[in-house]
TILODREN-795266 format. One line per 8 residues: number of its first residue (from 0); their letters; for each residue x, z, y of N, C-alpha, C. Coordinates in nm, 2 decimals. Each point is the difference from the previous one (the first is absolute). Example, Ala and Ser with C-alpha at 12.3 -4.5 7.8 and 13.67 -1.06 7.14 Angstrom:
0 = as = 1.32:0.78:-0.57:-0.09:0.00:0.12:0.09:0.00:0.12; -0.04:-0.07:0.11:0.09:0.00:0.11:-0.08:0.08:0.11 $
//
This chain:
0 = xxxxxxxx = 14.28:18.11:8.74:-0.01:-0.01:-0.15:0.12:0.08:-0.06; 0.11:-0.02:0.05:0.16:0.06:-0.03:-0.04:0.19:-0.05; -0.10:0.02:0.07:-0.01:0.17:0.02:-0.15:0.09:-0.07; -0.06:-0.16:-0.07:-0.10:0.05:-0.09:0.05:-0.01:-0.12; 0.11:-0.08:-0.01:0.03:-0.01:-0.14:0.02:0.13:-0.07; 0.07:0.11:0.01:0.07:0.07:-0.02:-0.12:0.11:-0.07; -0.10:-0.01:0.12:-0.11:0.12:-0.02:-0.09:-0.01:-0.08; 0.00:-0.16:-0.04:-0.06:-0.09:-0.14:0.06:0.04:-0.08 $
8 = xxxxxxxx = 0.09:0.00:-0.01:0.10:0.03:-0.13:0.00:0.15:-0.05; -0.03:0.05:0.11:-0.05:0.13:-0.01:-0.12:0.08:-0.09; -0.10:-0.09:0.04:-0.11:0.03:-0.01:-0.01:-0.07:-0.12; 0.04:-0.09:-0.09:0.01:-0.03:-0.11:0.02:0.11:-0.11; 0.17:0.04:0.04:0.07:0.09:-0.06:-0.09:0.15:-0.01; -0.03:0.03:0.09:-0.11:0.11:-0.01:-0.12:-0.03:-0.06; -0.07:-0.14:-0.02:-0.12:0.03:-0.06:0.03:-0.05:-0.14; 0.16:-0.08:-0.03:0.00:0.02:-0.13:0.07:0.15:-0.06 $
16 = xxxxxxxx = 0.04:0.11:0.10:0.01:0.12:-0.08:-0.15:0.08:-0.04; -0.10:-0.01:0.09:-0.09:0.05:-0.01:-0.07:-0.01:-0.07; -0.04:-0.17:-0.06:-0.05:-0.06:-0.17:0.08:0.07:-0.11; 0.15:0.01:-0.01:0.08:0.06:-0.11:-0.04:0.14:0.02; -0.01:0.05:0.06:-0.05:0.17:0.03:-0.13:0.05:-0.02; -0.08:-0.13:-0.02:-0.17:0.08:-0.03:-0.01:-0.07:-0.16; 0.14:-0.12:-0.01:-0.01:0.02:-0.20:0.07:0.07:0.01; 0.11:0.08:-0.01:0.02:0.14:0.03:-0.03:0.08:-0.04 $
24 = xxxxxxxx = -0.12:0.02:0.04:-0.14:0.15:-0.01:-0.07:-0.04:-0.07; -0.06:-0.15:-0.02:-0.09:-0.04:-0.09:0.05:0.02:-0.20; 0.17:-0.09:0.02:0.00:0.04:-0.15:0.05:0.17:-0.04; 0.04:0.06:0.09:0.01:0.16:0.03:-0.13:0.03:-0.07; -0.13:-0.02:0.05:-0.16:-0.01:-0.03:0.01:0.03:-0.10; -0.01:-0.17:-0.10:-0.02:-0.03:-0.13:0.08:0.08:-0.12; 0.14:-0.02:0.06:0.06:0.10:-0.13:-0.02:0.16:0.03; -0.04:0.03:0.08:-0.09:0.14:-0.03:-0.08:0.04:-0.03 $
32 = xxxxxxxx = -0.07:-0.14:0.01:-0.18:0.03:-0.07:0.00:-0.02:-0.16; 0.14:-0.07:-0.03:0.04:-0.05:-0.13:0.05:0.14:-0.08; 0.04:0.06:0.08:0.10:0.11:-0.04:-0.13:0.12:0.00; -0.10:-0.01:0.10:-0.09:0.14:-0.02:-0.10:-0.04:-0.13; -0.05:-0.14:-0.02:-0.12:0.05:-0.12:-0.14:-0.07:0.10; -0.06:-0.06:-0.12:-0.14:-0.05:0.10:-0.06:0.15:0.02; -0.02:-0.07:0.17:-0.10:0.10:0.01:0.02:0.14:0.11; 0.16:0.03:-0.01:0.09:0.09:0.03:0.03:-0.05:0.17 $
40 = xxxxxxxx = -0.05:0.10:0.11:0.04:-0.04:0.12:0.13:0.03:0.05; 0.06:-0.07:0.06:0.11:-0.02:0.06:-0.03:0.05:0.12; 0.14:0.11:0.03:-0.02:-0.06:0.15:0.11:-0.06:0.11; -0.06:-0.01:0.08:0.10:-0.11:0.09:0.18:0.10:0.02; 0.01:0.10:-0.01:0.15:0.06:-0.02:0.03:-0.03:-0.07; -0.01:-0.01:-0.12:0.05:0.00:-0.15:0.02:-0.22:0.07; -0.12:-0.06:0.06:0.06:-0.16:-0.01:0.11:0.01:0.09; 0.02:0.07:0.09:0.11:-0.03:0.08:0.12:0.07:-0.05 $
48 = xxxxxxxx = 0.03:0.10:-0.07:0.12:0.02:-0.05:0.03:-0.07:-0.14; -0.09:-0.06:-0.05:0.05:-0.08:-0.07:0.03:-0.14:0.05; -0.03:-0.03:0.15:0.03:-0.10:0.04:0.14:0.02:0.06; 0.05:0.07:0.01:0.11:0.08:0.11:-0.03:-0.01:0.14; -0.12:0.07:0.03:-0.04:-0.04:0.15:-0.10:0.16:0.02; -0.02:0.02:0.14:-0.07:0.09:0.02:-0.14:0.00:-0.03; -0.09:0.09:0.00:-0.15:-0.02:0.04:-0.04:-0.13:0.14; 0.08:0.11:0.11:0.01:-0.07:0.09:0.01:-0.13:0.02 $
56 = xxxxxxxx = 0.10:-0.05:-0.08:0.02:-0.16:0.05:-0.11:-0.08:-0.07; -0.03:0.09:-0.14:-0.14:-0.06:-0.08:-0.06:-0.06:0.09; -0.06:0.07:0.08:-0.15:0.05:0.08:0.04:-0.11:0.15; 0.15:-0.04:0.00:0.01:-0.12:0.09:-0.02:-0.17:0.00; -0.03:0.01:-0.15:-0.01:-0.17:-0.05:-0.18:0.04:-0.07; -0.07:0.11:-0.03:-0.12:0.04:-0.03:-0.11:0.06:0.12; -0.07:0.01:0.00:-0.11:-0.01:0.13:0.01:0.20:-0.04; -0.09:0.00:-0.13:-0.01:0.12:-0.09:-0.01:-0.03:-0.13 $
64 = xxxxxxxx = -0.07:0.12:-0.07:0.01:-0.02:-0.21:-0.05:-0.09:0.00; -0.16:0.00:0.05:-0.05:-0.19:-0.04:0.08:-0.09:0.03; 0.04:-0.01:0.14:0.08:-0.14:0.01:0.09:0.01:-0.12; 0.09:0.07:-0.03:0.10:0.01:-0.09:-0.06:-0.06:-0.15; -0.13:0.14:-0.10:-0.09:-0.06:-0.06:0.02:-0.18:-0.01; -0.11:-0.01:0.12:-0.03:-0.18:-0.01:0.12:-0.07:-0.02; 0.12:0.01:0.04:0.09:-0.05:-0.02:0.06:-0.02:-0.13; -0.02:0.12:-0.06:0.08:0.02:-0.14:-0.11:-0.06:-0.12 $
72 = xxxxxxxx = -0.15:0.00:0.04:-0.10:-0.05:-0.06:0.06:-0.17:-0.02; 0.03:0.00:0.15:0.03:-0.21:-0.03:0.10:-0.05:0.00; 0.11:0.09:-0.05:0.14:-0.02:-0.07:-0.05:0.05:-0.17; -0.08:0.02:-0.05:-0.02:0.06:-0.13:-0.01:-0.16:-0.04; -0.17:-0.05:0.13:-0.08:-0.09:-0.08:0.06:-0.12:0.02; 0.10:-0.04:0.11:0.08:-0.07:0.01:0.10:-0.04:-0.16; 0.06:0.11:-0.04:0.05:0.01:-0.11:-0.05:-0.07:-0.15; -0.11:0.04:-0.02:-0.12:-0.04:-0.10:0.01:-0.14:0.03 $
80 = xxxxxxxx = -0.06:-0.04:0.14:-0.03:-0.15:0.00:0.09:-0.08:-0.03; 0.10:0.04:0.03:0.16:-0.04:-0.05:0.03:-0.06:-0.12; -0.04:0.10:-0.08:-0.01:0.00:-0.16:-0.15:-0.13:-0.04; -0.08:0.07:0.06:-0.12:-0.11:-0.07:-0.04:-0.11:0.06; 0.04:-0.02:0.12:-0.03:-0.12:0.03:0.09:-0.16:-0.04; 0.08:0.04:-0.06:0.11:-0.09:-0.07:-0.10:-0.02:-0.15; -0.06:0.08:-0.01:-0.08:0.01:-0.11:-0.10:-0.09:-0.05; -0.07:-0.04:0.12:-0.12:-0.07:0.05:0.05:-0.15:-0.05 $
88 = xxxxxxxx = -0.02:-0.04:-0.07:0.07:-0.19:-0.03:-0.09:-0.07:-0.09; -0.05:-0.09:-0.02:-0.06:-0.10:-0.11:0.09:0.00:-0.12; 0.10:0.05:-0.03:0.09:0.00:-0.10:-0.06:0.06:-0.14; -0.02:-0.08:-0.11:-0.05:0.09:-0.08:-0.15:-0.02:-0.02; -0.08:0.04:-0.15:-0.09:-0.01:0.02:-0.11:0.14:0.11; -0.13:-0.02:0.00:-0.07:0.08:0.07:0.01:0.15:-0.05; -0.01:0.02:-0.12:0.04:0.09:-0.04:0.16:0.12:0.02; 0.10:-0.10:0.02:0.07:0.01:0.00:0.09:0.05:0.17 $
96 = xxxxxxxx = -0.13:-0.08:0.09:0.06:0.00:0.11:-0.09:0.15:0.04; -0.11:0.05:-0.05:-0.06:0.13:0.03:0.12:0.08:-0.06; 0.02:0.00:-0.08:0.09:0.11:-0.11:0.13:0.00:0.11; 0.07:-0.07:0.05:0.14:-0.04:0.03:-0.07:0.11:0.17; -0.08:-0.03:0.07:-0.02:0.08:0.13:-0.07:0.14:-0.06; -0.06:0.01:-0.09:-0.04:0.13:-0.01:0.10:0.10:-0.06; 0.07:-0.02:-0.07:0.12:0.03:-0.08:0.08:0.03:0.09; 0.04:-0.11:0.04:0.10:0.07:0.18:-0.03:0.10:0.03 $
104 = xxxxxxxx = -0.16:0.00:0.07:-0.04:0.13:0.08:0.02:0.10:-0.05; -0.09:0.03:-0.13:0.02:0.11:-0.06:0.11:0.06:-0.05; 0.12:-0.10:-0.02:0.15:0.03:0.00:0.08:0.04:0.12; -0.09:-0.02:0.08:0.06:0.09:0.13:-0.04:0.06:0.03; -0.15:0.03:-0.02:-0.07:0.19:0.01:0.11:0.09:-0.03; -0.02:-0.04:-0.20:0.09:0.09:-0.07:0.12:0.01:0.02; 0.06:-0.07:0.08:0.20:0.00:0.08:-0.02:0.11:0.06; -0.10:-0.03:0.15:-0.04:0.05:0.07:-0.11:0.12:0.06 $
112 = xxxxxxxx = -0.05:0.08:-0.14:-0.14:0.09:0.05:-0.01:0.00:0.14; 0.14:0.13:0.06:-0.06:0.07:0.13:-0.07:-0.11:0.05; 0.18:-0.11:0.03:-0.02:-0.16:0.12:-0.18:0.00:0.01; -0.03:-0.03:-0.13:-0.14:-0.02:-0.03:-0.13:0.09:0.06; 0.06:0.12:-0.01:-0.14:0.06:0.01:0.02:0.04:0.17; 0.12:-0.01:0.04:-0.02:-0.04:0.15:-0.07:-0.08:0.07; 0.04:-0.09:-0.04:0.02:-0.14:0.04:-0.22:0.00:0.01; -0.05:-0.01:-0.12:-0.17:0.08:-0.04:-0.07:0.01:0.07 $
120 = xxxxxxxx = 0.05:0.14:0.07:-0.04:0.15:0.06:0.04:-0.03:0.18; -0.11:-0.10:0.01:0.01:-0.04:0.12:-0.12:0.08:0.15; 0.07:0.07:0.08:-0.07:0.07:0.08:-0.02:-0.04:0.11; 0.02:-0.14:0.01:-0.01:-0.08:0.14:-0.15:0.01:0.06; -0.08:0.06:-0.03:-0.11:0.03:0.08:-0.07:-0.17:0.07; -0.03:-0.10:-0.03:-0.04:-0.08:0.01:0.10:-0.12:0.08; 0.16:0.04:0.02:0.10:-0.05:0.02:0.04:-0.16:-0.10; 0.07:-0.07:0.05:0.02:-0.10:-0.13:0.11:0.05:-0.05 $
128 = xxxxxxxx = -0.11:-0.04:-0.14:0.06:0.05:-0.16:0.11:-0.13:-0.07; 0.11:0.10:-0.02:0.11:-0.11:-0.07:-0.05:-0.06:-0.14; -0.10:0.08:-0.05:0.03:0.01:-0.15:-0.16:-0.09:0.02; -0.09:0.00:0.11:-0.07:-0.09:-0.02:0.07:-0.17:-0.02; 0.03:-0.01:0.18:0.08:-0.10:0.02:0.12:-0.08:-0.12; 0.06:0.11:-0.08:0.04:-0.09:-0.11:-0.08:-0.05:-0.10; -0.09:0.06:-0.04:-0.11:-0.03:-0.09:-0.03:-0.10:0.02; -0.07:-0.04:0.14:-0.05:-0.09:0.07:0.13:-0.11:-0.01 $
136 = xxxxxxxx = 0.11:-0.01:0.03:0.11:-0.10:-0.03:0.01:-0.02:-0.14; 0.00:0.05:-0.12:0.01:0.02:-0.10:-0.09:-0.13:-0.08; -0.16:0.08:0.04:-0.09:-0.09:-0.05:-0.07:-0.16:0.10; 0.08:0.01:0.08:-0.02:-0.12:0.07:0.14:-0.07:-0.05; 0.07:0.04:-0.04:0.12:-0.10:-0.10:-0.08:-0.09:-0.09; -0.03:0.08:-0.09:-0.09:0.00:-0.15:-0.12:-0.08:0.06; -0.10:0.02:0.11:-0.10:-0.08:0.01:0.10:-0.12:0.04; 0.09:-0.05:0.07:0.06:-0.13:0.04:0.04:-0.05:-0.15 $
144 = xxxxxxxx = 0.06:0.06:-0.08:0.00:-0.02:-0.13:-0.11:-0.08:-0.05; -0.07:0.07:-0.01:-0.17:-0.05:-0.06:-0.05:-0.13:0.08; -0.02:0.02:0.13:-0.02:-0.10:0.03:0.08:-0.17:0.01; 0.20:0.01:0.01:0.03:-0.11:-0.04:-0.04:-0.06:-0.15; -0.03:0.13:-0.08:-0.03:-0.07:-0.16:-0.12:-0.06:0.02; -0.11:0.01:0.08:-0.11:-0.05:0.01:0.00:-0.12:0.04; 0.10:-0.05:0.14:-0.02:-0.10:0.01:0.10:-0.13:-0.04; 0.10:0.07:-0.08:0.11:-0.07:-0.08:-0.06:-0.06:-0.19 $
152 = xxxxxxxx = -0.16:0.12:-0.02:-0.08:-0.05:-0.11:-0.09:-0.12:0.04; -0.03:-0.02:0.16:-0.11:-0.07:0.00:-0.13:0.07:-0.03; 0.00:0.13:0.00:-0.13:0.06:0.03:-0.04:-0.03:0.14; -0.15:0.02:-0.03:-0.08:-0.03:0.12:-0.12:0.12:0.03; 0.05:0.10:0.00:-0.06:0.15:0.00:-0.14:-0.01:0.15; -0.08:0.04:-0.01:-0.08:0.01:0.10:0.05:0.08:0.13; -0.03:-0.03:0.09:-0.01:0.10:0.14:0.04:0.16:-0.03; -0.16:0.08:-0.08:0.07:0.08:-0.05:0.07:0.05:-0.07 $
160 = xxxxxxxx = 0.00:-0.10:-0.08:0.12:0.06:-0.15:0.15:0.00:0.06; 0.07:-0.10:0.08:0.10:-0.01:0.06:-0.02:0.13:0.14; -0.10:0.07:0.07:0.01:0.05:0.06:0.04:0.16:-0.07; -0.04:-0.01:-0.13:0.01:0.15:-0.08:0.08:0.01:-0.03; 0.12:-0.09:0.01:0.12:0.01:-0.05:0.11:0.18:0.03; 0.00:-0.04:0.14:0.05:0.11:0.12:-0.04:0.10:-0.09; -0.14:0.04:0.06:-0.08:0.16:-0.08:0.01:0.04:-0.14; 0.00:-0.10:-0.11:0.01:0.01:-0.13:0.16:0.08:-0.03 $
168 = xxxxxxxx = 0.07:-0.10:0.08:0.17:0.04:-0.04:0.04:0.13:0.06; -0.07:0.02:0.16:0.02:0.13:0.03:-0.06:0.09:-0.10; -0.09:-0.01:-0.06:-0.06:0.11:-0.10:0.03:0.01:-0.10; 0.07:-0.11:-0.05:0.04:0.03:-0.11:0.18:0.08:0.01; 0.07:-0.07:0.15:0.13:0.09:0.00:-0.03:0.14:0.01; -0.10:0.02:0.12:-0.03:0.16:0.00:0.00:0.08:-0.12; -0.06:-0.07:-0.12:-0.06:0.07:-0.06:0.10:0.06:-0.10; 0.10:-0.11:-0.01:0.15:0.01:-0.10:0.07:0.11:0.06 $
176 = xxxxxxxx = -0.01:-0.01:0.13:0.09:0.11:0.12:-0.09:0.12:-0.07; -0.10:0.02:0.06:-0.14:0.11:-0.06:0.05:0.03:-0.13; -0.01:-0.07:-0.10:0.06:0.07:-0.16:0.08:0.05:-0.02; 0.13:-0.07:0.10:0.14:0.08:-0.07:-0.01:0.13:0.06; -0.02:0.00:0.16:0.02:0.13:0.07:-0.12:0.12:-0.05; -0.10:-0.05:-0.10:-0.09:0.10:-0.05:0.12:0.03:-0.13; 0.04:-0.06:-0.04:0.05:0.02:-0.14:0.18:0.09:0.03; 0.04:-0.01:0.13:0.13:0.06:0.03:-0.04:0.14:0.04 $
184 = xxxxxxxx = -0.10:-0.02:0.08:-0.05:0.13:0.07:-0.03:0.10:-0.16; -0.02:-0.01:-0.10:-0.05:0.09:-0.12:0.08:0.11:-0.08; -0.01:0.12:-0.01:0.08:0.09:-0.03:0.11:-0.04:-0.16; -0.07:-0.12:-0.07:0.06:-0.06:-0.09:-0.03:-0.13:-0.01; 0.14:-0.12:0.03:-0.06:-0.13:0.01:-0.03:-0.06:-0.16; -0.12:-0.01:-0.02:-0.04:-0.04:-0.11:-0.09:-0.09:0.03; -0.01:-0.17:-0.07:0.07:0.00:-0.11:0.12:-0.02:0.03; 0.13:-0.07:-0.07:0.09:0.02:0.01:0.06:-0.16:0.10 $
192 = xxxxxxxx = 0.11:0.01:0.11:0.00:-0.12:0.11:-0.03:-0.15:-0.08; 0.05:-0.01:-0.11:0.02:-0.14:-0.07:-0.15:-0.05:-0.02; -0.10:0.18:-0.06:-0.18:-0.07:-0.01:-0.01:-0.03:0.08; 0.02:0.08:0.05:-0.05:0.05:0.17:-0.02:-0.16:0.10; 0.14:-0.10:-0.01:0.04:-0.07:0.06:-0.15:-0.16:-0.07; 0.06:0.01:-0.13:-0.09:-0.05:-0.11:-0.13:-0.03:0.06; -0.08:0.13:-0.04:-0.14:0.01:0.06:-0.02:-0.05:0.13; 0.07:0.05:0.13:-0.06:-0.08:0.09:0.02:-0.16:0.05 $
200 = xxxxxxxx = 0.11:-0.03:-0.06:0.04:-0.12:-0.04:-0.13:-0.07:-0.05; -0.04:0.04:-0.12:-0.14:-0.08:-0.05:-0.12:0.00:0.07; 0.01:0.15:0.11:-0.11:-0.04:0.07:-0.01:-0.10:0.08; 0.11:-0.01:0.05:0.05:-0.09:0.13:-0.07:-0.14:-0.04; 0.08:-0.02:-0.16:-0.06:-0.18:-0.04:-0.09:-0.01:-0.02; -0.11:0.07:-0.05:-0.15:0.00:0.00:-0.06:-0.03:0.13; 0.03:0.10:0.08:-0.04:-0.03:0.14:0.04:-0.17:0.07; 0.11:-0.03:-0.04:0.07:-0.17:0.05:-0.11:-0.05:-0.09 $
208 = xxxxxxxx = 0.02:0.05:-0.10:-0.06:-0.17:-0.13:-0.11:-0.06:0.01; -0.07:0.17:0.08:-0.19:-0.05:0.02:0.03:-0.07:0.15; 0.08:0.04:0.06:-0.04:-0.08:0.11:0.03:-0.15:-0.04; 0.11:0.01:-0.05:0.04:-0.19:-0.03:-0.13:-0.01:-0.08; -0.07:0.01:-0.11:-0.13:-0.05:-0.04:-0.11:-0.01:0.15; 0.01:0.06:0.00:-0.10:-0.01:0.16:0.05:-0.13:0.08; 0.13:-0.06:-0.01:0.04:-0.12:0.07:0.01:-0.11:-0.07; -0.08:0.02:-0.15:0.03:-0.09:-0.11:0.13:0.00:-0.03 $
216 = xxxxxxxx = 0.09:0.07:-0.02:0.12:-0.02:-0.06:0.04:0.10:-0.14; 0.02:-0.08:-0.13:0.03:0.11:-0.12:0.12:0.04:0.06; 0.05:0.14:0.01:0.16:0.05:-0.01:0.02:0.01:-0.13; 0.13:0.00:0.00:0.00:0.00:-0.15:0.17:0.13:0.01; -0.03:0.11:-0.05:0.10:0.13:0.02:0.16:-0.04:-0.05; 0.01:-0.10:-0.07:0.09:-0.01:-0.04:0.08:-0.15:0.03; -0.06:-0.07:0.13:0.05:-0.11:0.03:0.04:0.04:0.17; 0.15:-0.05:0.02:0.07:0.03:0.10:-0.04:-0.08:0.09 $
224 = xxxxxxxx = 0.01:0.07:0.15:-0.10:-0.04:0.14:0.08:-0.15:0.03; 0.11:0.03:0.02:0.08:-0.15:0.03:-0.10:-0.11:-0.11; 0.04:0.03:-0.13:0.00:-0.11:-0.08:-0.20:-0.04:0.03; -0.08:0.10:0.02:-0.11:-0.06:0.05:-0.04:-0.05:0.08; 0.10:0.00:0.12:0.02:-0.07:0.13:0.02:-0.14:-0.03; 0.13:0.00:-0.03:0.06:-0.09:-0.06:-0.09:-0.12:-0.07; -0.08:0.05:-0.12:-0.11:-0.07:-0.04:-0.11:-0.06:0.10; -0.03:0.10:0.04:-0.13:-0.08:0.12:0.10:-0.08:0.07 $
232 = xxxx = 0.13:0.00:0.10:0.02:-0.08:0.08:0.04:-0.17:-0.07; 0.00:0.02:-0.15:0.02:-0.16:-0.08:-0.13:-0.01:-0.03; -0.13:0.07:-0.05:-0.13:-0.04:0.04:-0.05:-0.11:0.13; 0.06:0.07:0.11:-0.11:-0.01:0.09:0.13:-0.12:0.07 $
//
């Protein structure tokens, strides 16, 4: 035991230099993609001298560009989720809780174009996709959302109405993802972020409101999710 210790300690110390050395290269990545412009390729010299490191050593914590790529793809989206998933809360009315995550996002497109249109411009060739997989985390928050209000209202949704929940929310986050990145991707973002944010904001509540009529429930846009909680749980 006396004579493994040491080579453990070892092997620690080395694999915590090795994690600080590929963020390293990774935020080396990001502030270069920040610094070139969406759209604008980098290449791996320019990340490594701005990392203070060779090509070479790049290419020792990266397989190749893809590995590298995928990596910097899920330090972007990593990033984002960061930002929006704090986002995600019953706080506030319905309205208010679409506006508060959509507003985020699109406040961090516009921070971040290139981040963004990297992050996008995914060439994983049928590989797992980061930017799916967050989506997929995103809107499985929001369906958990939906569903504790469902059974904190005392609805009693059918088999499949409670089964649509999943697919509904995935389509409707996709679709918010889908709007902004059609609306960033445009040689002039018009209308301007505040409509911009506005408009899909109202789509979003149309799309909730009919489903809550679908589960018998009036929403009402301007009454806050706690305090409707709150109500049903002194109902029931």
């Amino acid at each position: 035991m006396a004579t493994k210790q040491p080579a453990d300690g070892r092997q620690l110390r080395w694999n915590r230099h090795n994690e600080e050395r590929r963020e390293q290269i990774l935020d080396a990545a990001l502030e270069s993609l920040e610094d070139a412009g969406p759209g604008v390729d980098v290449h791996v010299q320019e990340i490594a001298e701005r990392a203070g490191l060779s090509r070479t050593v790049v290419y020792r914590h990266f397989d190749d560009r893809a590995d590298l790529d995928r990596a910097v793809r899920a330090e972007i989206l990593d990033r984002l989720w960061a930002a929006l998933i704090p986002e995600v809360t019953l706080d506030g009315t319905i309205p208010e809780i679409a506006e508060r995550i959509v507003s985020t996002y699109v406040g961090w497109t516009v921070a971040h174009p290139a981040l963004h249109r990297f992050a996008e411009s995914d060439s994983s060739q049928g590989e797992e996709d980061p930017l799916q997989e967050g989506l997929a985390r995103i809107a499985g928050q929001v369906a958990d959302l939906i569903t504790t209000a469902i059974d904190l209202l005392g609805l009693e949704p059918s088999e499949d109405e409670r089964a649509a929940v999943d697919p509904l929310v995935f389509g409707l986050v996709g679709a918010v993802f889908a709007a902004v990145r059609r609306w960033m991707s445009r040689p002039e973002r018009t209308p301007p972020a505040p409509v911009f944010v506005s408009m899909v904001t109202e789509s979003a509540w149309h799309l909730l409101e009919g489903f809550g009529r679908r589960l018998g429930i009036v929403l009402d846009p301007d009454q806050r999710v706690e305090d409707l909680l709150a109500a049903a749980g002194q109902t029931t």
